[in-house]
N, C-alpha and C positions, 0 to 999 in steps of 0.2 A: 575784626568784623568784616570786613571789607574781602579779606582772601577767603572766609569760612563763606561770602556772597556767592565771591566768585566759584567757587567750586562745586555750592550748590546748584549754580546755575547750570557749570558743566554737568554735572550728574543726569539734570534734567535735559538737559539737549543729549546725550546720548540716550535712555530713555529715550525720549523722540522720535532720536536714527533708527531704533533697534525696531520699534514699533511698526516705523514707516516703510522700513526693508522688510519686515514681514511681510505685511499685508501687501508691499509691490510684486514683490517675488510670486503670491499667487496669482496677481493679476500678469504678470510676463511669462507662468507658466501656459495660461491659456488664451495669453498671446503666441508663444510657439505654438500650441495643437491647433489654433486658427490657420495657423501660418502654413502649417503640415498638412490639413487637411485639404487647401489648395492645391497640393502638390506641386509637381515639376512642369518645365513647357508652359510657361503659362500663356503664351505669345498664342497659344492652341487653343488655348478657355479662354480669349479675349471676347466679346467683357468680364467680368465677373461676376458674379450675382451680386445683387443688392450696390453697384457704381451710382451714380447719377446719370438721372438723363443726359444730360449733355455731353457724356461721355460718346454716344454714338452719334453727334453732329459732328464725329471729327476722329474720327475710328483711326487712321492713319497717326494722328501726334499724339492720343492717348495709347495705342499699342505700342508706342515708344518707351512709355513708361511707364508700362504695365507690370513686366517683370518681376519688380519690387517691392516692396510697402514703402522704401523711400522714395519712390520715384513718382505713385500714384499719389503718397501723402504731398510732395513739391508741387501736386499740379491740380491738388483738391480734387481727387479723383478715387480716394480709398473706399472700402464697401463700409457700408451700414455697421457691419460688426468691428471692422478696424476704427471706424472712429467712435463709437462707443465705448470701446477699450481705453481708447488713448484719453478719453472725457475722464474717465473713469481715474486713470492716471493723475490727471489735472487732477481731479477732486480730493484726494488723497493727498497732493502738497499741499492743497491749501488747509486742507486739515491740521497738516502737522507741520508746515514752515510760518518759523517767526517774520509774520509779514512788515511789524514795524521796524525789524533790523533791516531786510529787505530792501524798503522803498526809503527808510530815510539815511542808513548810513554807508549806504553804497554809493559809488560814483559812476551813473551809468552813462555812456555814449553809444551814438549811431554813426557808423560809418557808410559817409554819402556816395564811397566809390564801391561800396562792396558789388560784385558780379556773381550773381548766383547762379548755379550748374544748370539749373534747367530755365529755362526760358519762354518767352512766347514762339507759337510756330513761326515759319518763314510765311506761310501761307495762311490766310486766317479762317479761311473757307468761309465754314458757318457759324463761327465763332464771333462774335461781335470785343472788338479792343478799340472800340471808339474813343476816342479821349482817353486812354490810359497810360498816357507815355509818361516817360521820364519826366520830361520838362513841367507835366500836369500834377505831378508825385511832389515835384521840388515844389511849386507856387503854394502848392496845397499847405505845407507844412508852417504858414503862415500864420494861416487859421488856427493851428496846433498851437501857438504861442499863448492863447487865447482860452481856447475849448478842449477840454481834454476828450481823447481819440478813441474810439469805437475799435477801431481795427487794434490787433497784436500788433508789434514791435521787436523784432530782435535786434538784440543791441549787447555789448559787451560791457562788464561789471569790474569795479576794480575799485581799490583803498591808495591810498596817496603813493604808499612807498611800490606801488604794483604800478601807477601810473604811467601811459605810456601812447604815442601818437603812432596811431593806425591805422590811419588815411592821410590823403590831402585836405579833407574837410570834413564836417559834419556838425552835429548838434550834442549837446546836452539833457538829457534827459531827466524829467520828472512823473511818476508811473504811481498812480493810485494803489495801482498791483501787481504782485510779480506773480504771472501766469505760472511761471518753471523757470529753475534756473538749473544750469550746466555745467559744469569742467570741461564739457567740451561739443562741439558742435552736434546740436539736439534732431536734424537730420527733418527741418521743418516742414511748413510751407511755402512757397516761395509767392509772394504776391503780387509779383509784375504776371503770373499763370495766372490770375484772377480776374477773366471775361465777365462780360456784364452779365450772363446766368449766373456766375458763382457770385457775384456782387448783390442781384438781386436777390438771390437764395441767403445770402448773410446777412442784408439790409437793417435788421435792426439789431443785429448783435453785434455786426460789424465782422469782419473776417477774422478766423481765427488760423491758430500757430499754436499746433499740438505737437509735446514732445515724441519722438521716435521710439516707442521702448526696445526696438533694435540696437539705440544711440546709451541705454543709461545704464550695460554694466559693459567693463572692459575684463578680458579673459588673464590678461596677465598687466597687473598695475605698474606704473613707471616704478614705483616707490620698493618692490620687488628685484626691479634688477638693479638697482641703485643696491640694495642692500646686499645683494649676491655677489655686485664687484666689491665694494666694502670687504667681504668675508675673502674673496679671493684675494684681497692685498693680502687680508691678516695671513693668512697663510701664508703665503710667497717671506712674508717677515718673521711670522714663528719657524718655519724651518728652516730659513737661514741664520737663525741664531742659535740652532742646535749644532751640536759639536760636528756629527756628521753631515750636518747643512740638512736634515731631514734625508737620506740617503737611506735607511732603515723602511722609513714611511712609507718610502716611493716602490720600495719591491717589496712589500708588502700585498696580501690582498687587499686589504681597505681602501689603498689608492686606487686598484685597478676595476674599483667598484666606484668609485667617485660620481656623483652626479650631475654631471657638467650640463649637460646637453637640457635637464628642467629646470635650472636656474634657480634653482629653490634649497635655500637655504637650513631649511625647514626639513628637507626630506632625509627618511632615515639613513638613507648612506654617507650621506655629507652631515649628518650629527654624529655620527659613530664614528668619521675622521676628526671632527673635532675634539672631540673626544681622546681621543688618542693622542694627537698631539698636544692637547693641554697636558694629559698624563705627562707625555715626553720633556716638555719642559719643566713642570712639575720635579722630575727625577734628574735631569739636569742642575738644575735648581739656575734657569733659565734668567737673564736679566731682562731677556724680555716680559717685558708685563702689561702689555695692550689687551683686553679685557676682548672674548673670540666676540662679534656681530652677532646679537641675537634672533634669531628665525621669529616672526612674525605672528601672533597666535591668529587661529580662524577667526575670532570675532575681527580682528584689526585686519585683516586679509580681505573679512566681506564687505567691510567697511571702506575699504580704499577701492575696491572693484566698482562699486555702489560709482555714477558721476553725476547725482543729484549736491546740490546744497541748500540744504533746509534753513540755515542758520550761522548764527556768528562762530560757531565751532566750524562747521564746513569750511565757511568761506576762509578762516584764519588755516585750516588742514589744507585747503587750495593755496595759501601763499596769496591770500587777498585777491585771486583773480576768478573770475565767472565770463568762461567762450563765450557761451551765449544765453541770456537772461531773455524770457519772454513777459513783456509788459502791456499791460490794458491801464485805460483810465490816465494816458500818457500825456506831455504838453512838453513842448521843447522851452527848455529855460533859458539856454544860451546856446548860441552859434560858433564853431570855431573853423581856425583852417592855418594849417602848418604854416611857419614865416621865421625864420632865422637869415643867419650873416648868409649864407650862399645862395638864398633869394633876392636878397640885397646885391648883394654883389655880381650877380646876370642879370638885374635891371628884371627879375619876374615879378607878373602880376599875380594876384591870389585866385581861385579858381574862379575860372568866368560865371559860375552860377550866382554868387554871390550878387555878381555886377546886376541881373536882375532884380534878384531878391530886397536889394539893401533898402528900397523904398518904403517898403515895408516891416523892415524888421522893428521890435519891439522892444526887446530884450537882448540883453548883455551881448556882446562878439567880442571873441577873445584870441589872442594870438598862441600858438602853441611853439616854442621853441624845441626841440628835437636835443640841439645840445645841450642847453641847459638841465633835460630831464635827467640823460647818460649821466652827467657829472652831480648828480641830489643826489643829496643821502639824507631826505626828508622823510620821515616813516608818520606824519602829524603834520597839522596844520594846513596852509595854503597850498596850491599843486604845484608841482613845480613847473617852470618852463612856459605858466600860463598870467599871461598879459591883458587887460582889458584894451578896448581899442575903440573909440568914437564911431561914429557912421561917417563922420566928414574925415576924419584919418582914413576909413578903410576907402573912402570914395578918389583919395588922392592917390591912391597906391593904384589904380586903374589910369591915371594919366600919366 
């Protein structure tokens, strides 16, 4: 009963995917003709129609990163119709992703050293960044222990046996809801770019982190050339166990049509070698018997191109791991910061924010060891590598 669950269950989350890739596919098609109808140069159309005001308090660092749809979405600067799209996007996962696998069986983290590509200007002009520093960012995250946060969050997703230390420090995450999750970096907003206009334009929704539909299909998947060198063993091994070593094959025309160069397994000239040389062994009557790599059908092709994960099927086809998950409705549960024998042994402190913060902290701090994680082979249960640690232990470790 329990496998005929399980399988039901799979049934239903493909259904899901199938559903969810439809109806994105036409919301990214008229994301490209958006994108197209802006044309080239676009450094020439600076502004854009339909930007934010605030865009021209500051014409110089938003023509910087104007360019792009990544570079205007980093800097909360996209038009009216880019970010209705990408709304639009949002609405659609949450439609179809299982949010309680999501937020309760995931392990999410925020990494406190991340540096993200675009930044605030050098100059601020007329831009107001009163109070928005770093140090204001960390204190803040107090209150988080507390009150669950308005603002998005990216943060990375991962299962025990995927476990793994990513910074020098950061926090633990608990998230009412997962905005979008990724395979891989969603090509966001970046929130240190968020001047008091964009703060007060957000004010009660809090700032948002819209995925890129630039960022969620990839043109040629890993999982493709993986399977393409696979195929190229097999051969290199079936024709060396033919009598001629495959010597027939190789002056043949079939080889000199071979498809090297698209990687694709799948393409008709590289199944019509397969082909052939199975025959050849076949007639042989070949002791090798490695069964040829099988080419990939189109639905499992658009499926792996697809870097959404909706669900416990995704995230387990990800290998338990999620780049980047975006989370609202968030509270930090516990605080951590890398600590192993070669910290110990240079007499290092843990990251000086800490030393701040610890007056305040509420909830769990925990130590993460780095070796101890390499050497698990825990796929269940507690994480590896991860240590609970007092406030008066971590307060000694600063003397």
């Amino acid at each position: 009963m329990k496998l005929i669950m399980e399988n039901w269950k799979r049934f239903l989350d493909e259904a899901e995917d199938e559903g969810f890739l439809d109806a994105l596919d036409v919301i990214l098609k008229r994301w490209e003709e958006l994108q197209a109808s802006y044309g080239e140069f676009l450094h020439q159309k600076f502004p854009l129609e339909g930007v934010p005001e605030y865009v021209s308090d500051a014409p110089d660092y938003y023509e910087k990163w104007s360019a792009h749809p990544a570079g205007r979405r980093a800097t909360y600067s996209q038009t009216k119709q880019e970010t209705g799209l990408e709304n639009e996007i949002m609405g659609l996962f949450h439609e179809y992703s299982d949010q309680d696998f999501l937020t309760n069986d995931v392990i999410w983290i925020h990494n406190l050293n991340y540096r993200a590509h675009a930044q605030q200007p050098w100059s601020a002009g007329a831009l107001d960044y009163k109070g928005l520093t770093r140090d204001n960012w960390e204190t803040g995250l107090l209150e988080a222990q507390r009150t669950p946060q308005k603002h998005v969050l990216s943060c990375h997703g991962m299962d025990v046996q995927r476990f793994r230390l990513v910074s020098s420090w950061g926090f633990f995450v608990k998230p009412e809801r997962v905005v979008y999750a990724g395979k891989s970096d969603l090509k966001t907003q970046t929130i240190r770019t968020a001047h008091r206009a964009v703060r007060d334009k957000y004010k009660e929704t809090g700032l948002p982190k819209t995925p890129g539909p630039e960022a969620l299909k990839v043109k040629n998947p890993s999982e493709e050339g993986r399977r393409f060198i696979e195929w190229r063993r097999w051969l290199r091994l079936a024709m060396k166990s033919l009598p001629d070593k495959g010597e027939q094959i190789r002056s043949s025309p079939i080889w000199q049509n071979i498809s090297v160069s698209k990687r694709d397994v799948g393409s008709p000239e590289n199944i019509e070698l397969t082909n052939a040389i199975i025959d050849a062994l076949i007639q042989h009557n070949s002791s090798f018997k490695d069964p040829a790599p099988q080419p990939f059908s189109e639905k499992q092709i658009r499926s792996m191109r697809d870097q959404t994960i909706l669900n416990e099927k995704d995230f387990k086809d990800a290998r338990g791991w999620i780049e980047e998950g975006l989370l609202s409705g968030w509270k930090v549960a516990g605080w951590w910061f890398a600590w192993d024998r070669t910290h110990l042994a240079m007499g290092s402190e843990p990251h000086p924010s800490l030393r701040k913060l610890i007056d305040g902290i509420e909830v769990p701090i925990y130590t993460i060891d780095q070796f101890e994680i390499m050497t698990s082979k825990a796929t269940s249960g507690s994480l590896p590598g991860v240590q609970e640690i007092s406030k008066e232990e971590l307060k000694r470790l600063f003397t």
